[in-house]
DSSP file (Angstrom, degrees, kcal/mol; ACC not computed):
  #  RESIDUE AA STRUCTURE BP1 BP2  ACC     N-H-->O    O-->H-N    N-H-->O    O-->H-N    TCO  KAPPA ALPHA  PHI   PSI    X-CA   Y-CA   Z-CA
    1    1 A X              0   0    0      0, 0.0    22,-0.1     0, 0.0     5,-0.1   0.000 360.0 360.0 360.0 128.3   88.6   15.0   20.1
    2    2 A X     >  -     0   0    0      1,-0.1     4,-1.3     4,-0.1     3,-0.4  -0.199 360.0-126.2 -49.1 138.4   87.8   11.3   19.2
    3    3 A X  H >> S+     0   0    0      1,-0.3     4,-2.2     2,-0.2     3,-0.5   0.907 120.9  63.1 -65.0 -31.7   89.6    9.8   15.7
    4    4 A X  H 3> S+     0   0    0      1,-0.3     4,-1.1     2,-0.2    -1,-0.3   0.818 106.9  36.5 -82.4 -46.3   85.7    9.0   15.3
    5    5 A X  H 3> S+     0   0    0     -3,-0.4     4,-1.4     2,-0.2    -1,-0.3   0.511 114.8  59.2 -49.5 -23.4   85.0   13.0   15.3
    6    6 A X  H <X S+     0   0    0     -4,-1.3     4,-1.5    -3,-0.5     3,-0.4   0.940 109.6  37.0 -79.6 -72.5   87.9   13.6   13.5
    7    7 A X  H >X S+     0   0    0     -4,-2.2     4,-1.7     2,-0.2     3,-0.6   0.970 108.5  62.8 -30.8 -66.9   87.1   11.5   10.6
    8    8 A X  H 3X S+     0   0    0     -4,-1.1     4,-1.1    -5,-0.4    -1,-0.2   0.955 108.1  47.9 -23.9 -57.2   83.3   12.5   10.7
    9    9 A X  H >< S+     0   0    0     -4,-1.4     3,-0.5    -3,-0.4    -1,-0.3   0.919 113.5  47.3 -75.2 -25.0   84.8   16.2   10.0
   10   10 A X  H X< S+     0   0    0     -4,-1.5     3,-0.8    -3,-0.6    -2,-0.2   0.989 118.1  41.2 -36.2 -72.9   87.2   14.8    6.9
   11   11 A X  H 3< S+     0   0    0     -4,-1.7    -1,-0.2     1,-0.3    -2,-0.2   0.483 120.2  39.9 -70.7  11.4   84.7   13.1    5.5
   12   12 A X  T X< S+     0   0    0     -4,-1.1     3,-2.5    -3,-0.5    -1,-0.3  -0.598  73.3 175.3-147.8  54.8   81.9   15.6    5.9
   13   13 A X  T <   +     0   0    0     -3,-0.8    -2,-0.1     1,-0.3    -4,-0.1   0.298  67.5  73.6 -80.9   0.2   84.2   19.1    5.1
   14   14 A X  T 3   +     0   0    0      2,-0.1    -1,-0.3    -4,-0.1     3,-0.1   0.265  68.5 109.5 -37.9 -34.3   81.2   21.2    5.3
   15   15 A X  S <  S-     0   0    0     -3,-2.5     2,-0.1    -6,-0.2    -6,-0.0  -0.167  82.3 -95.9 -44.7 146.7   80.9   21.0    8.7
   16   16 A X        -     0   0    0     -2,-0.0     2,-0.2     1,-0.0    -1,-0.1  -0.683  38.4-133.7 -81.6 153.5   81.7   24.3   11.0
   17   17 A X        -     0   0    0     -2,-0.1     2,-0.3    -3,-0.1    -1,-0.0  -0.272  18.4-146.0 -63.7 155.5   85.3   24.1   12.3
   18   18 A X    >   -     0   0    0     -2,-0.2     3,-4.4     1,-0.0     4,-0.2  -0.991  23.1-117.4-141.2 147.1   85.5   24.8   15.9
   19   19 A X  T 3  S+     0   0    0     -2,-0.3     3,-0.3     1,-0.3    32,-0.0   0.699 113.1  59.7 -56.2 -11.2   88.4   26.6   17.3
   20   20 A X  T 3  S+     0   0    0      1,-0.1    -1,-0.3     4,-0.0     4,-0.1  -0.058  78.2 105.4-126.0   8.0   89.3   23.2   19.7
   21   21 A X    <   +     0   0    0     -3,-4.4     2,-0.8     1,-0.2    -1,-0.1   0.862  61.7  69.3 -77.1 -16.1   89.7   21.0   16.4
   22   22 A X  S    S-     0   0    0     -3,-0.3    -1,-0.2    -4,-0.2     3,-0.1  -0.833  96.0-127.1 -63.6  77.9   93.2   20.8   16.4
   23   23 A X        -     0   0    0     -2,-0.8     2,-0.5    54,-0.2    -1,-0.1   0.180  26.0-103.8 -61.9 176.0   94.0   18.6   19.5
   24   24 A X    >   -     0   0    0      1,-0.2     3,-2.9    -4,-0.1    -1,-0.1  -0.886  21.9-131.6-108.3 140.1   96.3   19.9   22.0
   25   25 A X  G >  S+     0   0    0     -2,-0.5     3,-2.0     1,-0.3    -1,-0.2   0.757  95.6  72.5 -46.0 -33.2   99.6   18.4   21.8
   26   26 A X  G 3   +     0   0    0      1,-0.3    -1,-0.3    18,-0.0     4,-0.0   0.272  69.4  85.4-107.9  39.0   99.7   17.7   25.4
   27   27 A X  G <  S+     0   0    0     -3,-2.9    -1,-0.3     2,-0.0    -2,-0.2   0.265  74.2  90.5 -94.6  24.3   97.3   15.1   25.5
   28   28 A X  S <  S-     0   0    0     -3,-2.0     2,-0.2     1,-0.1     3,-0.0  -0.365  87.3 -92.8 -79.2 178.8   99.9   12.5   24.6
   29   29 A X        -     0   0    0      1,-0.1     2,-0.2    -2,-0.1    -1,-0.1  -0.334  64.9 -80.7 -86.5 157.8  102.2   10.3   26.9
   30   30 A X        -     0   0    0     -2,-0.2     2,-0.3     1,-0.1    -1,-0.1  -0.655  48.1 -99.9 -64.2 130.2  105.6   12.0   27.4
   31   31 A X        -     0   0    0     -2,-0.2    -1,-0.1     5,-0.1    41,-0.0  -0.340  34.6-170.8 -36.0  98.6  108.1   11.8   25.1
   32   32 A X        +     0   0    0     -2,-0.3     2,-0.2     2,-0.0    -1,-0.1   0.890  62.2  49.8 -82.4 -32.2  110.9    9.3   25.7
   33   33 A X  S    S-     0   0    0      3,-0.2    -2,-0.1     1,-0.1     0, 0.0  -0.396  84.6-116.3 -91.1 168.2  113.8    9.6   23.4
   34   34 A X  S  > S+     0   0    0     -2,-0.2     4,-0.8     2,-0.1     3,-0.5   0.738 115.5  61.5 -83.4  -3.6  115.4   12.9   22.7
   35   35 A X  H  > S+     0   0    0      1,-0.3     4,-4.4     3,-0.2     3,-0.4   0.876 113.4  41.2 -86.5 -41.6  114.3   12.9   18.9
   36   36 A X  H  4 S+     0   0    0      1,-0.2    -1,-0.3     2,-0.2    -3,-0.2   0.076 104.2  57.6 -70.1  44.5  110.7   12.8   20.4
   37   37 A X  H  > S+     0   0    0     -3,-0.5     4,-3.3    -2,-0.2    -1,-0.2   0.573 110.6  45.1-122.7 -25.4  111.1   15.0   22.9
   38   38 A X  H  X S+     0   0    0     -4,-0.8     4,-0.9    -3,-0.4     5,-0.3   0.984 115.6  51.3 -76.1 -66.6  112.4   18.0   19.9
   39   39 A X  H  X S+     0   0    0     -4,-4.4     4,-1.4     1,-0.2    -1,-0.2   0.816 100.0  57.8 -82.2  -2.4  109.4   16.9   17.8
   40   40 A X  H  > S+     0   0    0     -5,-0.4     4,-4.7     2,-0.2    -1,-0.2   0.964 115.0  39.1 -36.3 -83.2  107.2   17.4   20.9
   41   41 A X  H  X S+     0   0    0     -4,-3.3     4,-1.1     1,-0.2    -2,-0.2   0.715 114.7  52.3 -47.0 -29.9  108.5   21.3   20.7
   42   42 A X  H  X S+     0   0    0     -4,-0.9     4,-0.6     2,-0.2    -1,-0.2   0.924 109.3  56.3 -56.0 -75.2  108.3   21.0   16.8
   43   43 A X  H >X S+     0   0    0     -4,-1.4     4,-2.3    -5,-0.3     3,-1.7   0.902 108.1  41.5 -11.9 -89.7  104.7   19.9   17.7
   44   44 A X  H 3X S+     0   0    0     -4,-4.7     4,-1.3     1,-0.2     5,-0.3   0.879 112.3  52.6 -40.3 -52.2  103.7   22.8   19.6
   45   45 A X  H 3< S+     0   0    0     -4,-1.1     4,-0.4     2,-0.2    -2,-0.2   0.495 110.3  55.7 -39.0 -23.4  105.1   25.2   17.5
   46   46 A X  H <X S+     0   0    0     -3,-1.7     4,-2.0    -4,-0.6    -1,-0.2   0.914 109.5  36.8 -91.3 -56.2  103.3   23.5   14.8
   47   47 A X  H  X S+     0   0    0     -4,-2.3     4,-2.5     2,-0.2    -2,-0.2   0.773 107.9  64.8 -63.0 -25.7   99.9   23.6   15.9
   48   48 A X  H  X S+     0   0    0     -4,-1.3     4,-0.5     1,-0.2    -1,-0.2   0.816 110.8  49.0 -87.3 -36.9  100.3   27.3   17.5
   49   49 A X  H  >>S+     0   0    0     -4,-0.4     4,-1.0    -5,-0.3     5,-1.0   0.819 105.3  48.8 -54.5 -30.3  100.9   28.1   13.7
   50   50 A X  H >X5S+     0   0    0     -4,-2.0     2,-3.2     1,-0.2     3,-1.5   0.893 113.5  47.7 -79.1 -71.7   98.1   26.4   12.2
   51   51 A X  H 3<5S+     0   0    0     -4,-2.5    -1,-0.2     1,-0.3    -2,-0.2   0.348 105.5  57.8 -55.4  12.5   95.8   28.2   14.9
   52   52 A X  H 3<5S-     0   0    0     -2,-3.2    -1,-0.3    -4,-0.5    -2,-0.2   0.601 124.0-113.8-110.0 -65.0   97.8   31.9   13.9
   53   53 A X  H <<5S+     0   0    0     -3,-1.5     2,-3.5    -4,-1.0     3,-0.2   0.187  82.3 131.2 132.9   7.3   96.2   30.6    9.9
   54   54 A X     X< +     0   0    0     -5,-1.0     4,-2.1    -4,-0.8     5,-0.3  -0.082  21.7 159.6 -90.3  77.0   99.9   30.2    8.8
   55   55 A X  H  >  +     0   0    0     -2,-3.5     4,-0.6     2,-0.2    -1,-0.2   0.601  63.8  60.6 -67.2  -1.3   99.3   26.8    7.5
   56   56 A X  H  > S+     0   0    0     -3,-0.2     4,-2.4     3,-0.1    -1,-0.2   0.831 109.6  41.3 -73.7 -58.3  102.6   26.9    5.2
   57   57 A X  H  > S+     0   0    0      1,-0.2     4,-1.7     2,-0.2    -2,-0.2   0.973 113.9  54.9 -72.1 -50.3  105.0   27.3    8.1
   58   58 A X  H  X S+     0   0    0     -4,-2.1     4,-2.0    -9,-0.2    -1,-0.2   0.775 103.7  50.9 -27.4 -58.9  103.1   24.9   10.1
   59   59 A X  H  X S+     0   0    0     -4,-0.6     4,-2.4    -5,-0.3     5,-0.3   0.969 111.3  50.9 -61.6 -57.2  103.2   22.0    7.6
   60   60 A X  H  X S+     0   0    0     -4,-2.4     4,-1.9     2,-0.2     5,-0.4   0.909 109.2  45.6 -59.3 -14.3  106.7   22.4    7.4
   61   61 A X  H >X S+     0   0    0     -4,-1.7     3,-2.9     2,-0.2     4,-0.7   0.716 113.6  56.3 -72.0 -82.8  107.5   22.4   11.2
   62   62 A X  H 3X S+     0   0    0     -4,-2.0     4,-2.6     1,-0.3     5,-0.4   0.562 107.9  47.3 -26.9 -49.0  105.0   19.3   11.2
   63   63 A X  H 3X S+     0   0    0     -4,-2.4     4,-2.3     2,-0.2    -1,-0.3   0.987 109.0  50.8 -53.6 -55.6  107.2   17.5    8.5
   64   64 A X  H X< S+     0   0    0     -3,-2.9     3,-0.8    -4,-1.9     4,-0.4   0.979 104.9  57.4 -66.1 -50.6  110.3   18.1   10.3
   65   65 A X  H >X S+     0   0    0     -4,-0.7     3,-4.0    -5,-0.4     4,-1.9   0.967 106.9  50.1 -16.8 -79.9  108.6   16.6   13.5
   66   66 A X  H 3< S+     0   0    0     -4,-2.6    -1,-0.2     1,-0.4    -2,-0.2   0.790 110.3  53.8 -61.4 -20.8  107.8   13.0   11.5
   67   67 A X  T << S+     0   0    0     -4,-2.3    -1,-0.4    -3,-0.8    -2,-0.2   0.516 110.6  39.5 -91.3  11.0  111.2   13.1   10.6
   68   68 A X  T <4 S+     0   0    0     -3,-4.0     2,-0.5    -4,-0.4    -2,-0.2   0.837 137.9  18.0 -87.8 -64.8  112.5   13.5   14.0
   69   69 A X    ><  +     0   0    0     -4,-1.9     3,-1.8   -34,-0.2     6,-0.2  -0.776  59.4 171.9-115.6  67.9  109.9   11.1   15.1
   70   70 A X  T 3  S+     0   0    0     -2,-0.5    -4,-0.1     1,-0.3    -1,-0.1   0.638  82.3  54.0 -72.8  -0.9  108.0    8.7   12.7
   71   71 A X  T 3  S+     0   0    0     31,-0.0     2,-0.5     5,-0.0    -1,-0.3   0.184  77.5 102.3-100.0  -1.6  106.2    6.7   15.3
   72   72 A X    X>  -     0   0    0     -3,-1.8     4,-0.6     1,-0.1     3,-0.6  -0.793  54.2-164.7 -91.0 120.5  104.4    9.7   17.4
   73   73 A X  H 3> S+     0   0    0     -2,-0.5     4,-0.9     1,-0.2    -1,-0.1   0.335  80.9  74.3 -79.9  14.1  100.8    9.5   16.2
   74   74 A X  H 34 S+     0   0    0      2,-0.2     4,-0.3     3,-0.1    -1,-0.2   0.681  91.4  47.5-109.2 -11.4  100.2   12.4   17.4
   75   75 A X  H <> S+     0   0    0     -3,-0.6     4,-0.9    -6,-0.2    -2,-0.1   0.623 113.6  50.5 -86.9 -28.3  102.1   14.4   14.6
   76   76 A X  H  < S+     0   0    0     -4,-0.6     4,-0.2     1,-0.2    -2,-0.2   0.911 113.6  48.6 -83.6 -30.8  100.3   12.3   11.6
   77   77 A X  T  X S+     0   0    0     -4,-0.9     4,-0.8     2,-0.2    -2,-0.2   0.714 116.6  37.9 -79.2 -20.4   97.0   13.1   13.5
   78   78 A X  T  4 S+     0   0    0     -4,-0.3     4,-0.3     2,-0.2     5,-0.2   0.793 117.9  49.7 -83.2 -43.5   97.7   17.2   13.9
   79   79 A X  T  < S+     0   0    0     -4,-0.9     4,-0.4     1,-0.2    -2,-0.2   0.562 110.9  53.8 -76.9   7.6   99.3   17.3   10.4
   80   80 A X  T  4 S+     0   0    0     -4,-0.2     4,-0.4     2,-0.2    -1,-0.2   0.884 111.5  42.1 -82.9 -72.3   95.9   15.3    9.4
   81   81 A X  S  < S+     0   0    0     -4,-0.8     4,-0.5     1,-0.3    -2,-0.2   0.253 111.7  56.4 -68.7  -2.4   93.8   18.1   11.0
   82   82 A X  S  > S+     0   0    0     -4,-0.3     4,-0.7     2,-0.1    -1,-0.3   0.781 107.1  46.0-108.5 -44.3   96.3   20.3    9.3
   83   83 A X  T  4>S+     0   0    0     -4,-0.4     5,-2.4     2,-0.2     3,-0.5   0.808 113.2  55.9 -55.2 -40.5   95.4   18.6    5.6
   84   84 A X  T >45S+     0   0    0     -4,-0.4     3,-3.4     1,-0.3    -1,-0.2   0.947 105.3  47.1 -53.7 -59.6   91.6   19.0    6.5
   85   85 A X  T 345S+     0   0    0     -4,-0.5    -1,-0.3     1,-0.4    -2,-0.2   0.407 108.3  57.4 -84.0  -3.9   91.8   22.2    7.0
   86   86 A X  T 3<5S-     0   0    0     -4,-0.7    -1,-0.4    -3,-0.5    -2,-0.2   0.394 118.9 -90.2 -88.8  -1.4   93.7   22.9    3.8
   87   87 A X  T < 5S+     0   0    0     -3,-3.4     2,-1.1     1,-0.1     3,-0.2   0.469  91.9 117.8 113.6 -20.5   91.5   21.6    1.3
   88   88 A X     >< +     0   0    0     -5,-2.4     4,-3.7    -6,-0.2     5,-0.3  -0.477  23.3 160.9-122.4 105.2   93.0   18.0    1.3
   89   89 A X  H  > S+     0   0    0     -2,-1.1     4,-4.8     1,-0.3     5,-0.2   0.877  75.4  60.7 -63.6 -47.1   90.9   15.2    2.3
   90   90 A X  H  4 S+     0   0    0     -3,-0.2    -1,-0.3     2,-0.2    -2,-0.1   0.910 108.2  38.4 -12.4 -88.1   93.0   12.8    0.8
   91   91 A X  H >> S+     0   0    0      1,-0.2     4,-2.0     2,-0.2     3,-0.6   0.747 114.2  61.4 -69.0 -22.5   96.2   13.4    2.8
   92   92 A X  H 3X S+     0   0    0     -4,-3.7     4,-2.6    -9,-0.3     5,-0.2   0.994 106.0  40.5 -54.8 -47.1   94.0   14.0    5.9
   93   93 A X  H 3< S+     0   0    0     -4,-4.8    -1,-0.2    -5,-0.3     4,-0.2   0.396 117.2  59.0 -92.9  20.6   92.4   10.5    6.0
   94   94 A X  H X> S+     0   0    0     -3,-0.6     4,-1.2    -5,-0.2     3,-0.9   0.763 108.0  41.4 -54.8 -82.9   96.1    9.2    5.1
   95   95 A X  H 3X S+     0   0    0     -4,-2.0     4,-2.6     1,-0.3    -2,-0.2   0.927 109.7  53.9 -82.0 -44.8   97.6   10.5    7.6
   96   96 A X  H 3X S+     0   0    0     -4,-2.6     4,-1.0     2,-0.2    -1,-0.3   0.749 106.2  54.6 -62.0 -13.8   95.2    9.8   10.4
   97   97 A X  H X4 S+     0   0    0     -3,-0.9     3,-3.9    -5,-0.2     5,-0.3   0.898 103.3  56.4 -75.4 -66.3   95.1    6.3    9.6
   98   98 A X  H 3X S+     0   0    0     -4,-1.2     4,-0.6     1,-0.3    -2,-0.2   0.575 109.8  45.7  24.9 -76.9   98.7    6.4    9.9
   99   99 A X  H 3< S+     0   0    0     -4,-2.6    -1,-0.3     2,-0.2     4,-0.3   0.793 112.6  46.5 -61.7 -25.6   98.1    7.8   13.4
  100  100 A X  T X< S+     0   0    0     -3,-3.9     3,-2.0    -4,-1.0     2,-0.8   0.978 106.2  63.9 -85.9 -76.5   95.2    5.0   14.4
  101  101 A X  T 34 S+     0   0    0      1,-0.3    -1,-0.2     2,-0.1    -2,-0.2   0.462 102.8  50.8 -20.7 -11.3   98.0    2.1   12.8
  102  102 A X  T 3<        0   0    0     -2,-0.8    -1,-0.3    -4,-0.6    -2,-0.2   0.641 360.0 360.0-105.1 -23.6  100.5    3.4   15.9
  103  103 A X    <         0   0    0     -3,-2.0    -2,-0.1    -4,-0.3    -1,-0.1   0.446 360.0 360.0 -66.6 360.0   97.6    2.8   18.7
């Protein structure tokens, strides 16, 4: 999904969800260092949580990911999608510029 569709659904939180809003981790580049390559796995883990509805355990995996790895956008843009989908618009559109500042 485009940061331009992602925003659209922040700012517009009314919108239906679709099961596919939550990108899949493995459209990123591969992971080079060994801290990304555990907050890759962190990652997955993260997202397979949100999409289960456990959005507490999720947000923590996600955190510990961005502290593995504070330079993968791809973790501020899932934990984004993760903010949306809790209620907080705020920390979404935080953390996905975050994720658009690393591009």
């Amino acid at each position: 999904m485009s940061d331009d569709k992602i925003l659209e659904h922040i700012l517009n939180p009314s919108a239906p969800l679709s099961s596919d809003f939550i990108p899949s981790p493995e459209e990123d580049p591969e992971p080079s260092t060994e801290e990304e390559k555990r907050a890759k796995a962190l990652e997955v883990q993260a997202v397979k949580k949100a999409e289960e509805n456990a959005f507490e355990e999720s947000m923590q995996i996600f955190n510990k990911a961005i502290e593995l790895a504070p330079l993968m956008a791809s973790l501020y843009n899932n934990r984004g999608q993760l903010f949306r989908l809790l209620g907080q618009p705020s920390n979404a559109l935080n953390d996905i510029n975050k994720a658009i500042s690393f591009k």
